[in-house]
RODO-2510 file (C-alpha; in nm, 4 decimals, decimal comma):
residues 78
     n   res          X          Y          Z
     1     x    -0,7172     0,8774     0,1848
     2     x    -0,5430     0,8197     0,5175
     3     x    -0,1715     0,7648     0,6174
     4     x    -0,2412     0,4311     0,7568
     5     x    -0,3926     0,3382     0,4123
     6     x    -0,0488     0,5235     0,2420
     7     x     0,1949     0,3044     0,4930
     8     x     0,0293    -0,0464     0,4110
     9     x     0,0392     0,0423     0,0899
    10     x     0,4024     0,1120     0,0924
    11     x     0,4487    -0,2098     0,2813
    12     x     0,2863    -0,4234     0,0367
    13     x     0,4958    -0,2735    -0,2550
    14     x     0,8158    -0,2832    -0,0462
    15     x     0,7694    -0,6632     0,0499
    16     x     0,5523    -0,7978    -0,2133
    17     x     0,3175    -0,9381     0,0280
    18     x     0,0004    -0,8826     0,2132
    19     x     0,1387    -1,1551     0,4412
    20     x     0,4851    -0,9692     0,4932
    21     x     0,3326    -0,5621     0,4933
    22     x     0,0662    -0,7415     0,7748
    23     x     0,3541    -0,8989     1,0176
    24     x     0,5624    -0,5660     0,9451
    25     x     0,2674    -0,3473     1,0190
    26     x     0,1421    -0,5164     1,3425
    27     x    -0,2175    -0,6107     1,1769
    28     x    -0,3895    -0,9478     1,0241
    29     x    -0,3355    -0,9556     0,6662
    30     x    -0,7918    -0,9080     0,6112
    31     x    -0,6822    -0,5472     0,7430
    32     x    -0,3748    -0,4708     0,5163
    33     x    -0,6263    -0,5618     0,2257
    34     x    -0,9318    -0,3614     0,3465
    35     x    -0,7232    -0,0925     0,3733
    36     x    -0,5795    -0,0795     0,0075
    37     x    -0,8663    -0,1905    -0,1274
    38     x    -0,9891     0,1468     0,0340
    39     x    -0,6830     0,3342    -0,0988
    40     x    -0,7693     0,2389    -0,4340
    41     x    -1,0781     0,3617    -0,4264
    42     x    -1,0029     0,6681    -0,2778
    43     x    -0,7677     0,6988    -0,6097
    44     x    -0,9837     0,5732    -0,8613
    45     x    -0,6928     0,3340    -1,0091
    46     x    -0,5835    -0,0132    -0,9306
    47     x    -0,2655     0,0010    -0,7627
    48     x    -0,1596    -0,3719    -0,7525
    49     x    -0,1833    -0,6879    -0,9653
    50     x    -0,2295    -0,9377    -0,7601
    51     x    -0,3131    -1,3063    -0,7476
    52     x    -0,2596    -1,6178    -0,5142
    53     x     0,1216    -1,6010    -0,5413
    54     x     0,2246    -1,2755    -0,5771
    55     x     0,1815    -0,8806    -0,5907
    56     x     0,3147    -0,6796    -0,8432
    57     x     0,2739    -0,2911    -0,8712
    58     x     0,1074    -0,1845    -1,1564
    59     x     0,2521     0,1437    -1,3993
    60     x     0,0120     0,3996    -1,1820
    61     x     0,1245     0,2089    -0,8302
    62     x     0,5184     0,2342    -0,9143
    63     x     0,3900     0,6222    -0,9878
    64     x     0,1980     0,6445    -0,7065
    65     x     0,4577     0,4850    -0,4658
    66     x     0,7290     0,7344    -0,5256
    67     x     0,4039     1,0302    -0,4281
    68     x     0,3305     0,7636    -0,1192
    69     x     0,6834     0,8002     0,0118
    70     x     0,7339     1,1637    -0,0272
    71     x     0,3975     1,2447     0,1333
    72     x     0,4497     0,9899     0,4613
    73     x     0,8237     1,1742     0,4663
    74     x     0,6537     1,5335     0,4898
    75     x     0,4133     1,4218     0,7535
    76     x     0,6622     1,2917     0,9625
    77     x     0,8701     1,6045     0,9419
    78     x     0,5654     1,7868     1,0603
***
């Protein structure tokens, strides 16, 4: 797991969009999905329900995103 995979993710959950999390995050929207795709993985859960429309977080991504937050906030006090 990576930071860069932790800060898309918190994108996507924040704005409810690959589309949005990619313009926010400076990268094409094939990147922002590689890179959760990865994340989720890495965590052995899915994170998101998604579908043509819209994301939604799933019980274990709303958990996850509070972790995601707190652990981007200690690396950046570091």
């Amino acid at each position: 797991m990576e930071l860069k995979h932790l800060t898309a993710f918190i994108a996507v959950a924040e704005k409810k969009s690959f589309i949005g999390a990619a313009v926010q995050l400076h990268l094409s929207q094939p990147a922002v999905s590689a890179q959760i795709q990865r994340l989720e993985e890495d965590v052995g859960v899915q994170l998101l329900d998604r579908n043509r429309r819209s994301v939604q977080l799933t019980k274990a991504g709303d958990s996850f995103l509070t972790g995601a937050r707190a652990t981007l906030a200690r690396a950046e006090e570091a």
